[in-house]
C-alpha positions in Angstrom: -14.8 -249.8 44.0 -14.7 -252.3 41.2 -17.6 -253.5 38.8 -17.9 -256.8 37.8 -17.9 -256.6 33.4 -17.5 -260.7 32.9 -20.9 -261.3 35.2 -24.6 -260.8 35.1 -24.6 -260.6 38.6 -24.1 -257.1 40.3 -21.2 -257.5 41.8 -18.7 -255.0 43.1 -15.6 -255.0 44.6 -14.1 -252.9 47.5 -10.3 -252.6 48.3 -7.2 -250.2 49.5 -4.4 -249.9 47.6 -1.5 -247.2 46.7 -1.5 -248.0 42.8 -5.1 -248.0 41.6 -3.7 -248.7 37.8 -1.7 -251.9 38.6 -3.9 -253.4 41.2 -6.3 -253.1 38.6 -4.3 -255.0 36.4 -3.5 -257.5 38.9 -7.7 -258.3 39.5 -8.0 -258.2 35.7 -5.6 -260.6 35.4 -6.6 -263.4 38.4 -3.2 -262.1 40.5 -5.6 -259.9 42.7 -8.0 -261.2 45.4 -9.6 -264.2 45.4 -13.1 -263.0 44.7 -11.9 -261.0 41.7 -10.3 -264.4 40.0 -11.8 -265.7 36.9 -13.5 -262.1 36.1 -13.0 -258.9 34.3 -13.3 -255.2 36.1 -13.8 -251.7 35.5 -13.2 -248.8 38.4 -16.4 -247.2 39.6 -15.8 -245.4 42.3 -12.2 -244.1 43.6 -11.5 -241.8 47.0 -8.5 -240.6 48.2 -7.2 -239.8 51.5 -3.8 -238.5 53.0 -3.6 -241.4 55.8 -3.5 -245.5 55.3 -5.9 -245.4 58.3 -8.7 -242.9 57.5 -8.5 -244.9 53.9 -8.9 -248.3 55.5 -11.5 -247.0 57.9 -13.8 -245.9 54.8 -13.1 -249.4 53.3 -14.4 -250.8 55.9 -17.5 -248.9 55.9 -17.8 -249.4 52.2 -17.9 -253.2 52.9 -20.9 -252.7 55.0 -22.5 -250.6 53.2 -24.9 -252.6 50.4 -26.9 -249.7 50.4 -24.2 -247.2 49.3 -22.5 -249.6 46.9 -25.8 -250.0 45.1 -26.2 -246.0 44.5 -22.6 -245.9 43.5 -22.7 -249.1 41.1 -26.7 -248.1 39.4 -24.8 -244.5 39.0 -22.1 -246.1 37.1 -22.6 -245.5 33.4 
């Protein structure tokens, strides 16, 4: 899960990847998502998992989460 650094907002960001380091340097530099264009980021939260599917599963449950994504960004220090 990404942090928002460029925004007053709390925003967060949730995504799979294999290569945490250059996707991250893809968002940081408006190649990544949409939503992550125009912004800066910082990791917050990482999880690994030995299948693409149970990873994309607990993506998807991030997503939909607000509740969790709030405890894991207010945790963030």
């Amino acid at each position: 899960m990404l942090k928002c650094i460029s925004s007053d907002k709390k925003r967060t960001y949730v995504g799979y990847t294999k290569n945490l380091k250059n996707r991250l340097i893809k968002h940081n530099s408006s190649k990544g998502a949409k939503y992550t264009k125009s912004n800066k980021w910082v990791i917050i939260y990482k999880k690994k998992f030995l299948s693409k599917s149970k990873a994309m599963s607990y993506e998807y449950n991030l997503k939909h989460d607000r509740k969790k994504r709030l405890r894991i960004y207010n945790n963030y220090k």
